[in-house]
N, C-alpha and C positions, 0 to 999 in steps of 0.2 A: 301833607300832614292832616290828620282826622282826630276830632276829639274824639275820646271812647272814655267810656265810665270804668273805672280802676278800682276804688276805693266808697266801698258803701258806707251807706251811715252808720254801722255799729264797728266798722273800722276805722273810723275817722276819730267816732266818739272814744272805742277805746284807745287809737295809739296818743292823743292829744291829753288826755284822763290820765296812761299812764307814765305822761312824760311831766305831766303838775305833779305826780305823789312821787316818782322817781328824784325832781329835782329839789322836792321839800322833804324826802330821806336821805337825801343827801346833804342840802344844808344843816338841819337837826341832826343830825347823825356826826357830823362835824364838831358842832358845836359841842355835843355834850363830849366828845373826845377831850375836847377845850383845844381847838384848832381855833376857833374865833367864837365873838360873841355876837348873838344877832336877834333871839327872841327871851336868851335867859335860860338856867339850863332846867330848871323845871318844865317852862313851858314848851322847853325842845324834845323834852322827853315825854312829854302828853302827845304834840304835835305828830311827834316820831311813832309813835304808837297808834296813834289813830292812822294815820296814812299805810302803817303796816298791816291792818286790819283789812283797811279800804283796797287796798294794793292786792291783799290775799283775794279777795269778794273779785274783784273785776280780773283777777288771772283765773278765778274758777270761770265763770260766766264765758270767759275769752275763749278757755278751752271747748267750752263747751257749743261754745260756737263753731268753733273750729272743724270740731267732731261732724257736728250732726250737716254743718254746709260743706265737706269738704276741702276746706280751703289748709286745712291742717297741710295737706302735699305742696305749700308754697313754700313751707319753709325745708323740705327734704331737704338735704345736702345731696347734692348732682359733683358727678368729676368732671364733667365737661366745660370745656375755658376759663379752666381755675386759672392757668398758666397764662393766657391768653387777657384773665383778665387784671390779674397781678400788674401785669404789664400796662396795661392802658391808665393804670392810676400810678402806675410808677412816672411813666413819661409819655404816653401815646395822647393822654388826656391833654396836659403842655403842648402836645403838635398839634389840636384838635383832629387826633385822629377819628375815624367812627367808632362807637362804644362796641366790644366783643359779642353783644347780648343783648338782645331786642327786647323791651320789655314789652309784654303784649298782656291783656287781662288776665289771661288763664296762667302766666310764667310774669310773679311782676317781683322776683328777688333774682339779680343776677350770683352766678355761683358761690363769691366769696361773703354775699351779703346771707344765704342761705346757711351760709356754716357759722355765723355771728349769731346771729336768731337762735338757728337749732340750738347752738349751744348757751346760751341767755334763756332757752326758754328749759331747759332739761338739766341745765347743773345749776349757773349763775341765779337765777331765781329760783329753785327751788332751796339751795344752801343761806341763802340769804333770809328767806321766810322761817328754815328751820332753824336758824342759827340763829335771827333775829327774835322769834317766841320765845326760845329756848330760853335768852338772855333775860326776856322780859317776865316770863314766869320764876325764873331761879335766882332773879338779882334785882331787877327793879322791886316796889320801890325803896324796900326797906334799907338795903347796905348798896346803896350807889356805884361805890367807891373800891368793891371787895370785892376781889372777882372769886375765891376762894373754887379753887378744883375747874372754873370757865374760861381758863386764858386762852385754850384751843377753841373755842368756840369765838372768845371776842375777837382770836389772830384772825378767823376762817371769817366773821361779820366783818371785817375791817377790808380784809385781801378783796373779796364780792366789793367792799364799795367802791374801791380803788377800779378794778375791773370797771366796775359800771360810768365812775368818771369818762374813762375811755373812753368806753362805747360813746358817751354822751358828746367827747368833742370828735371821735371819729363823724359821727352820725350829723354832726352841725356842716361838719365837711362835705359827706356824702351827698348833702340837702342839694349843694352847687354843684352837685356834675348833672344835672340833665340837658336838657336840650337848650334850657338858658339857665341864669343863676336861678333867678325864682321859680322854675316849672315844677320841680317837686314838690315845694312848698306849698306852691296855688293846686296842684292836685289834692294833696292831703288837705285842703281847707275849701276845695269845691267836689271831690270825687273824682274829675275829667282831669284826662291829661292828654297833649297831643300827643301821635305813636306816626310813626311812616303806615302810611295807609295802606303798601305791597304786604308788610308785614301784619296788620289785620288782616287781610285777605286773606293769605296763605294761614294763618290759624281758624277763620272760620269754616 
């Protein structure tokens, strides 16, 4: 095994950034439905509005990082060991078999993690930011309670939160399949992560 640097510091900063304002649009966003109560629905509605703001600003910046470093082709969706890796989370992972997909610097989403992203970053977020302004410019704060002509808007804000729950207990999941429970974890919170050292080689 070899350490190798995976995860720079504006990737660190944003995926940890946007898992605070993801998990605090989602508590507020709860709340004011009146799922539960936690900060008051006023202040879940300020809260929720600011992080939608914050959340807008760092998906521009993200992209644009993305753009100008290349790193945008990490999230392509690839057809190769989609099949192959279905299977290793189905049950290969239970036999600890070897993961289908090497993760190396230049290739660090394996194929099904590739099609979550793509699509979180090209419908799931963009429907949510448009559906979530929309709300907030044509219904906060004056008539709370009316959704009058935006029920399709609040069904499509609601569907995206549900979605993004998901993703979010998928993803606590996903944290534990690397090479031990914590190595994904301590990669995103140092950069490095150990990789089969054959496997750097043959990529550089």
């Amino acid at each position: 095994m070899e350490k190798v640097k995976i995860y720079s510091r504006f990737e660190r900063f944003w995926h940890w950034t946007q898992m605070m304002l993801i998990l605090l649009l989602i508590i507020t966003g709860f709340e004011i439905h009146g799922t539960f109560e936690a900060f008051g629905f006023e202040t879940s509605v300020r809260l929720h509005s600011a992080a939608g703001w914050a959340f807008l600003i760092l998906t521009i910046f993200a992209i644009f990082w993305m753009l100008v470093t290349g790193q945008s082709r990490q999230f392509v969706p690839v057809r190769n060991n989609i099949k192959s890796q279905i299977m290793y989370y189905i049950s290969g992972i239970f036999k600890k078999e070897p993961h289908p997909v090497k993760k190396t610097a230049d290739s660090k989403l394996n194929p099904l993690q590739r099609i979550i992203y793509f699509g979180l970053i090209i419908l799931v977020f963009p429907v949510q930011l448009i559906t979530g302004f929309s709300y907030l410019f044509f219904h906060y704060p004056d008539k709370p309670f009316a959704f009058e002509g935006l029920e399709a808007i609040a069904v499509l804000h609601t569907l995206g939160a549900f979605l993004l729950v998901a993703f979010v207990l998928a993803h606590l999941y996903l944290i534990t399949t690397g090479h031990t429970i914590t190595s994904n974890l301590q990669a995103m919170i140092t950069g490095y992560e150990e990789l089969d050292e054959e496997t750097e080689t043959a990529t550089n």
